[in-house]
N, C-alpha and C positions, 0 to 999 in steps of 0.2 A: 873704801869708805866714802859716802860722800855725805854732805853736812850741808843747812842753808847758812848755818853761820860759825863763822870761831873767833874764841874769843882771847884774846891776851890778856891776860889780870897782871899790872906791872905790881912789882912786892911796893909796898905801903912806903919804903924809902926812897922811890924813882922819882921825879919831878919831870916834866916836859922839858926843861931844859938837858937834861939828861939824854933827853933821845935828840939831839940837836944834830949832835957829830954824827949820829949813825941813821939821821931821816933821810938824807938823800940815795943812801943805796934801800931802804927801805921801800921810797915813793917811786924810783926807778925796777925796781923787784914788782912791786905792785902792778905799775904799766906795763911792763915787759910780759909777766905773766898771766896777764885778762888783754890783754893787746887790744890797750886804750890808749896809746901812745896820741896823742891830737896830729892833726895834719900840720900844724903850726907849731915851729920849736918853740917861737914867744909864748902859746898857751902852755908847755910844758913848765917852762921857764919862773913865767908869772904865777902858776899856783904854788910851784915848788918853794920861790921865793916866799912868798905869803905865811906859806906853813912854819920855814926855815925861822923867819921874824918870829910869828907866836911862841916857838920853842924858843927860840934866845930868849926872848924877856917872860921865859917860864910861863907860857899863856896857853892854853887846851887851843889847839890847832884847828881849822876846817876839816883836813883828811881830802879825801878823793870819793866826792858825793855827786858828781855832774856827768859822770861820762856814760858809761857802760853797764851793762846789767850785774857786776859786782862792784861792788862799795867799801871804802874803807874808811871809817869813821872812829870819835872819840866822844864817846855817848857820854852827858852829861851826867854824873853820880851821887847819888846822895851822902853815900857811905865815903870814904877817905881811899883813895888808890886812885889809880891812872887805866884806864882799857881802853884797847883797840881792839874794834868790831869791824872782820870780814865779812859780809852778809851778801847775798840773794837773794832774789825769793822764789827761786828752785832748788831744793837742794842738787848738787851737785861735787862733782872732784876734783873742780878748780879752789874751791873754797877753801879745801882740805891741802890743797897743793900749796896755794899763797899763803896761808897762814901757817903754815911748817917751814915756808920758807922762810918767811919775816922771823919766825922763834928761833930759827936757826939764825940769824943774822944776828939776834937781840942774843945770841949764847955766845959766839965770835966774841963780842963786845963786852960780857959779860955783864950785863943788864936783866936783873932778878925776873921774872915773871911766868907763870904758869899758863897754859892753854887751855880752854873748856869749848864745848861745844855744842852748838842748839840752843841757845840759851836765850834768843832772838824769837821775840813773835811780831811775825811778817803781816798777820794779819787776825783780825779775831777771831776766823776759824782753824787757828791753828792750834795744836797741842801745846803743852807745855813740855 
């Protein structure tokens, strides 16, 4: 299967403080498996730190939006829940790969949320 994007729908009861304790093997899973690791431990360090902050005082995080041709973000929402967006804009079976892993991690932890997929338009000509 490959996918441009997947999506994590956390259940309506999660809060970003909630993924606090489990964002560091999250953001570490992310790097590891799109091999965005930066050349400098302090860039690892310093975005990890950044995010870690938002989540303790409960605050929608940056994500991993600067490196590499996949991304991992926390798309603003209108409706009430929490998602995290693996995207592209190729599809591809890295997408599909990081985002099964991170729900595996979020199932470890026990951390409600469901996976969809495609649900990202990359660009105007793309499908729904």
């Amino acid at each position: 299967m490959s996918a441009r994007s997947g999506h994590i729908m956390l259940d309506e009861n999660v809060d970003y403080q909630d993924l606090y304790r489990i964002y560091e093997e999250i953001y570490r899973t992310f790097i590891e498996e799109t091999r965005q690791m930066p050349e400098e431990e302090e860039q690892y360090i310093a975005t990890l730190h950044i995010n870690l902050m938002d989540l303790k005082h409960n605050r929608k995080p940056e994500g991993i939006n600067r490196m590499g041709d996949i991304k991992l973000i926390f798309p603003i929402k209108a409706d009430k829940g929490i998602e995290m967006c693996i995207y592209s804009t190729t599809k591809n079976n890295s997408v599909v790969d990081v985002t099964n892993k991170i729900s595996d991690i979020m199932k470890k932890y026990n951390i409600g949320h469901r996976v969809e997929w495609n649900r990202m338009r990359v660009s105007s000509r793309d499908e729904k």
